[in-house]
C-alpha positions as CSV (number, residue, x, y, z in Angstrom):
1,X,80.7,140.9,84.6
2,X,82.1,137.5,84.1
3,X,79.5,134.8,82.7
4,X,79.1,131.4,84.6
5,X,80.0,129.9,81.1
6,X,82.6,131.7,80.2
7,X,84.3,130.6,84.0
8,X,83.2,126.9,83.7
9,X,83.8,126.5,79.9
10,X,84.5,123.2,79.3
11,X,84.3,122.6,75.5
12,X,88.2,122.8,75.4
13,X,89.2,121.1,78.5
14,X,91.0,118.0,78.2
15,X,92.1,116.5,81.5
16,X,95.1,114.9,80.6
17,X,96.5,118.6,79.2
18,X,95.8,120.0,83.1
19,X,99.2,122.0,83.9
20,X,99.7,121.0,87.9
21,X,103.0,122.1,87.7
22,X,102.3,125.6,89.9
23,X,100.6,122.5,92.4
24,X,103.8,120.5,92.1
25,X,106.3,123.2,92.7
26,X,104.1,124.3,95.9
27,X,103.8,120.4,97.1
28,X,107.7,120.6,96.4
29,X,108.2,123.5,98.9
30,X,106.5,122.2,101.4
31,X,109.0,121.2,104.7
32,X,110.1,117.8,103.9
33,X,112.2,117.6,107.2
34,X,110.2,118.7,109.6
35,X,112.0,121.7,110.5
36,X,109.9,125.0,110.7
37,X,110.6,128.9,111.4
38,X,108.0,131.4,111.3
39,X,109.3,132.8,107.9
40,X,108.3,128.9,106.0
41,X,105.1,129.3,107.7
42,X,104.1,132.4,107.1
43,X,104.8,131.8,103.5
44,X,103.3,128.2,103.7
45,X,99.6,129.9,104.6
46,X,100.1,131.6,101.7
47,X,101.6,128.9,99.2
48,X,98.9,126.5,100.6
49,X,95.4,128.6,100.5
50,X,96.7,129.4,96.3
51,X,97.4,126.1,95.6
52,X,94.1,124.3,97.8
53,X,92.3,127.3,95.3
54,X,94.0,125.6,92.3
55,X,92.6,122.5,93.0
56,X,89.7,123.1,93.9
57,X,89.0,125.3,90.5
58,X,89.5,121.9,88.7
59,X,87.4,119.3,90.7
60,X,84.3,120.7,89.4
61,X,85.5,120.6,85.7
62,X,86.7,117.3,85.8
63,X,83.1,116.5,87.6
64,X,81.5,117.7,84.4
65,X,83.9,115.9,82.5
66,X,83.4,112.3,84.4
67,X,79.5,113.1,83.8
68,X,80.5,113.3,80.0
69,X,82.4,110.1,80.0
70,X,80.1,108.0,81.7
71,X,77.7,109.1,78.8
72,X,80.0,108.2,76.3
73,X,80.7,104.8,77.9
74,X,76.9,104.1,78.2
75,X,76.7,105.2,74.5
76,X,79.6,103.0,73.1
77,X,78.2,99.6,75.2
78,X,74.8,100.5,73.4
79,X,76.3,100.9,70.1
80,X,78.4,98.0,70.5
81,X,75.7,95.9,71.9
82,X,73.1,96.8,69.6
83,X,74.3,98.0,66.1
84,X,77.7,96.4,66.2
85,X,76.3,92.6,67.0
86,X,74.1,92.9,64.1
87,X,77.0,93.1,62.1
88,X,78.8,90.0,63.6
89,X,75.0,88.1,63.6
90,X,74.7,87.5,67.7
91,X,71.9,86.7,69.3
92,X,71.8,85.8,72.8
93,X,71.8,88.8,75.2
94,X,74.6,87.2,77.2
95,X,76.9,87.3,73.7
96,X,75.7,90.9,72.9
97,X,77.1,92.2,76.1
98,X,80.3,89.9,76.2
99,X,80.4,91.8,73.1
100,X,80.3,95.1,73.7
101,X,82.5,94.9,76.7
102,X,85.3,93.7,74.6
103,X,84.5,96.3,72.0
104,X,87.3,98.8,71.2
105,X,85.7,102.0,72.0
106,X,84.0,100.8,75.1
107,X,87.2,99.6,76.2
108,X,88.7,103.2,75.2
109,X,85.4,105.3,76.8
110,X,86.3,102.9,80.2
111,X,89.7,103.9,80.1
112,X,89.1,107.9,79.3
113,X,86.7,107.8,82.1
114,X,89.3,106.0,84.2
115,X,92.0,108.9,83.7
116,X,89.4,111.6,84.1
117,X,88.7,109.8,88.0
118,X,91.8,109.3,88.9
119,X,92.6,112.9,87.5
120,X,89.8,113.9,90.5
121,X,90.9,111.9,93.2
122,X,94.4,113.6,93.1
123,X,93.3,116.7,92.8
124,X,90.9,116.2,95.4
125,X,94.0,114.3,97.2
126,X,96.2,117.5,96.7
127,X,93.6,119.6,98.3
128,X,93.2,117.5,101.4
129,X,97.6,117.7,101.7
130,X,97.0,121.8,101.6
131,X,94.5,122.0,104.3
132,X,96.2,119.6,106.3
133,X,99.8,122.0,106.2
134,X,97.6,125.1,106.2
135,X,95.7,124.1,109.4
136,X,99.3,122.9,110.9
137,X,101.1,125.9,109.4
138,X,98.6,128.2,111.5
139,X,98.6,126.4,114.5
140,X,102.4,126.5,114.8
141,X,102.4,130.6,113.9
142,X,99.0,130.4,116.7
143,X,101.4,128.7,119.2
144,X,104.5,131.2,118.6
145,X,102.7,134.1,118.9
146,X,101.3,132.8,121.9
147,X,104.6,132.2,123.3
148,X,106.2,135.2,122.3
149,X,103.2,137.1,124.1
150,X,103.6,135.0,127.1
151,X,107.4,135.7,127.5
152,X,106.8,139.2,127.9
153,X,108.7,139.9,124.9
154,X,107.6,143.1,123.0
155,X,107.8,143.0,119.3
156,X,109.5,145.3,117.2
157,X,107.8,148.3,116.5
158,X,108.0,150.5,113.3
159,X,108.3,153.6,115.0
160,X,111.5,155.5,115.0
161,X,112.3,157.2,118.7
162,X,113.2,161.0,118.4
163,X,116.7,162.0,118.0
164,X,117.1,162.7,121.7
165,X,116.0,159.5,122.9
166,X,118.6,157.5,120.4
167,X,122.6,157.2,120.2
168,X,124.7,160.5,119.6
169,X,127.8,160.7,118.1
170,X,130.2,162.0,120.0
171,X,132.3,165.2,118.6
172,X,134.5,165.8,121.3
173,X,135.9,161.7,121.4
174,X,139.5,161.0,120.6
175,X,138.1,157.8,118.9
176,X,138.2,158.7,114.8
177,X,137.0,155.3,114.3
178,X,133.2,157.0,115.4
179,X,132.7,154.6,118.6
180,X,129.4,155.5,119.1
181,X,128.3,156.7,123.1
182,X,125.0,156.1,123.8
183,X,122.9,158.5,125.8
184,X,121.9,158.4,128.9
């Protein structure tokens, strides 16, 4: 049995060392033209539920991880305006925060928390593109089977006829070539 923290370990996870290159390669497949057989969109449910799974495994990491930022930016403005002004002898509360909002690693804990957003809004972005071509891949296979059962056409069944019912070869034919003469 697989531990909720051993799943949702986040103590390694960097966002910016995310591999989205099984995501890109299935955004990549993805009809681009507009043209569409049943064999691309039988595939496409596939492709699309895998990689809308992909993304959706990270969006709560990177959750955690934004959480973790916005500490750290609330803790490097406090440092910054509080231990670091003490150095630099500022007083006024307006010059504290000035700053600590030109400090160094508030500027930095900003801009890590800045990747680690926009690292959630494209995945989240991603997701949305997969439903979207899943629910339009199924509707197109919805609408060809529906038109295949409407045309009376039967589909192609695994079963074999007997011997009797199909083609025999014909021994007594001057034909060497082995023209075949279908039964009657």
């Amino acid at each position: 049995m697989a531990k909720y923290n051993e799943i949702f370990n986040t103590s390694e996870f960097k966002v910016e060392e995310i591999d989205t290159s099984n995501i890109q390669s299935i955004s990549d497949w993805l009809p681009k033209n507009g043209v569409m057989d049943l064999n691309i969109a039988e595939q496409g449910l596939i492709k699309t539920l895998h990689a809308i799974n992909l993304c959706q495994e990270y969006i709560p990491k990177i959750d955690l991880v934004i959480s973790q930022k916005e500490s750290a930016v609330k803790k490097a403005w406090t440092t910054a305006a509080l231990d670091k002004t003490k150095e630099s002898e500022i007083k006024t509360a307006k010059d504290k925060e000035w700053f600590a909002q030109a400090d160094n690693d508030y500027i930095h804990a900003c801009n890590e928390l800045s990747i680690a957003k926009a690292a959630k809004k494209w995945f989240e972005n991603k997701a949305e593109l997969f439903t979207n071509w899943h629910y339009a891949l199924k509707t197109f296979l919805r609408r060809d089977y529906d038109l295949e059962r409407m045309s009376g056409v039967t589909p192609v069944t695994s079963s074999r006829p007997s011997r009797s019912e199909s083609h025999s070869r014909s021994t007594d034919s001057p034909d060497i070539g082995g023209e075949i003469e279908w039964g009657e």
